[in-house]
C-alpha positions as CSV (number, residue, x, y, z in Angstrom):
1,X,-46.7,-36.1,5.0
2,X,-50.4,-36.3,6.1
3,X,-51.5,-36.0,9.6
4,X,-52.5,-39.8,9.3
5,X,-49.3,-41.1,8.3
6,X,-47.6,-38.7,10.9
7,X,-49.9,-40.2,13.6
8,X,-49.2,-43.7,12.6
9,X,-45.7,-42.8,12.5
10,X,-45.1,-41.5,16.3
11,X,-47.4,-44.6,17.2
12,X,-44.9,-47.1,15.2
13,X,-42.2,-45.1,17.4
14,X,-43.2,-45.2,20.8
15,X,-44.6,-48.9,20.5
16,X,-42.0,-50.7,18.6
17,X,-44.3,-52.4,17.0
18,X,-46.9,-52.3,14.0
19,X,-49.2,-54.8,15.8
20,X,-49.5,-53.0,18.7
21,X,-49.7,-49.4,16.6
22,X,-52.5,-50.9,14.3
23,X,-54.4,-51.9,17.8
24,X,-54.2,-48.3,18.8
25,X,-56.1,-47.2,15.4
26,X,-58.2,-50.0,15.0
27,X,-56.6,-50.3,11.5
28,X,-55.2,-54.1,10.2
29,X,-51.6,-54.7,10.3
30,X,-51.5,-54.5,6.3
31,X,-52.7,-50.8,6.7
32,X,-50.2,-49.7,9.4
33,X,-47.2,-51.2,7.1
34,X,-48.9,-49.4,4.1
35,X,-49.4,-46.1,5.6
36,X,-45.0,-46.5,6.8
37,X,-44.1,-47.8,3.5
38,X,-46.0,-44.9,1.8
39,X,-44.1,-42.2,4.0
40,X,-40.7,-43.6,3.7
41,X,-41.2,-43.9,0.0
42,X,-42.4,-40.3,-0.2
43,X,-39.4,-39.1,1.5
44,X,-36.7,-42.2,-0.1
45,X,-35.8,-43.3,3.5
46,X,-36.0,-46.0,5.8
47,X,-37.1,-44.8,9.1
48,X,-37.2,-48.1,10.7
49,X,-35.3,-51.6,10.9
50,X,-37.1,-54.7,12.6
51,X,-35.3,-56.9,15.0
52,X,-36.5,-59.5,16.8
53,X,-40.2,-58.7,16.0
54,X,-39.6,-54.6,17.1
55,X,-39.5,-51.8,14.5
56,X,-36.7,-50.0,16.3
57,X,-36.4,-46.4,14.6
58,X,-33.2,-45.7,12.9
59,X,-30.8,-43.1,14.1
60,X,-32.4,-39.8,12.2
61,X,-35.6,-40.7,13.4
62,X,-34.4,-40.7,17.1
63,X,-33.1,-37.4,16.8
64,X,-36.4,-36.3,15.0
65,X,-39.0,-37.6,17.9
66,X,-36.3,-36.5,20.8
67,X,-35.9,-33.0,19.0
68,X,-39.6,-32.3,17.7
69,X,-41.7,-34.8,19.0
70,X,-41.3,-34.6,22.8
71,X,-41.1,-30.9,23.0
């Protein structure tokens, strides 16, 4: 995991949205789903689902950003 992707990935997380994530880093929509794809294929996971035009982080990566990310 780069700093980038890691970056891109708290951003995804606390927006709920790629739009609104690829806003943040001036980067195209294409590049922030890239970058995602790229990490959750480096580690074989999914880390997020989309509903309702939200990428809402799946359980693991809840306890990830509460345990890691915010302290």
């Amino acid at each position: 995991m780069t700093f980038r992707q890691m970056e891109v990935f708290i951003e995804v997380c606390e927006c709920k949205s790629i739009n609104k994530a690829s806003a943040v880093y001036h980067v195209s929509q294409q590049g922030i789903s890239k970058i995602v794809r790229e990490l959750e294929k480096s580690w074989d996971a999914n880390y997020f689902t989309e509903i309702a035009m939200e990428y809402l982080p799946q359980n693991m990566v809840r306890i990830f950003w509460m345990n890691v990310v915010l302290f």
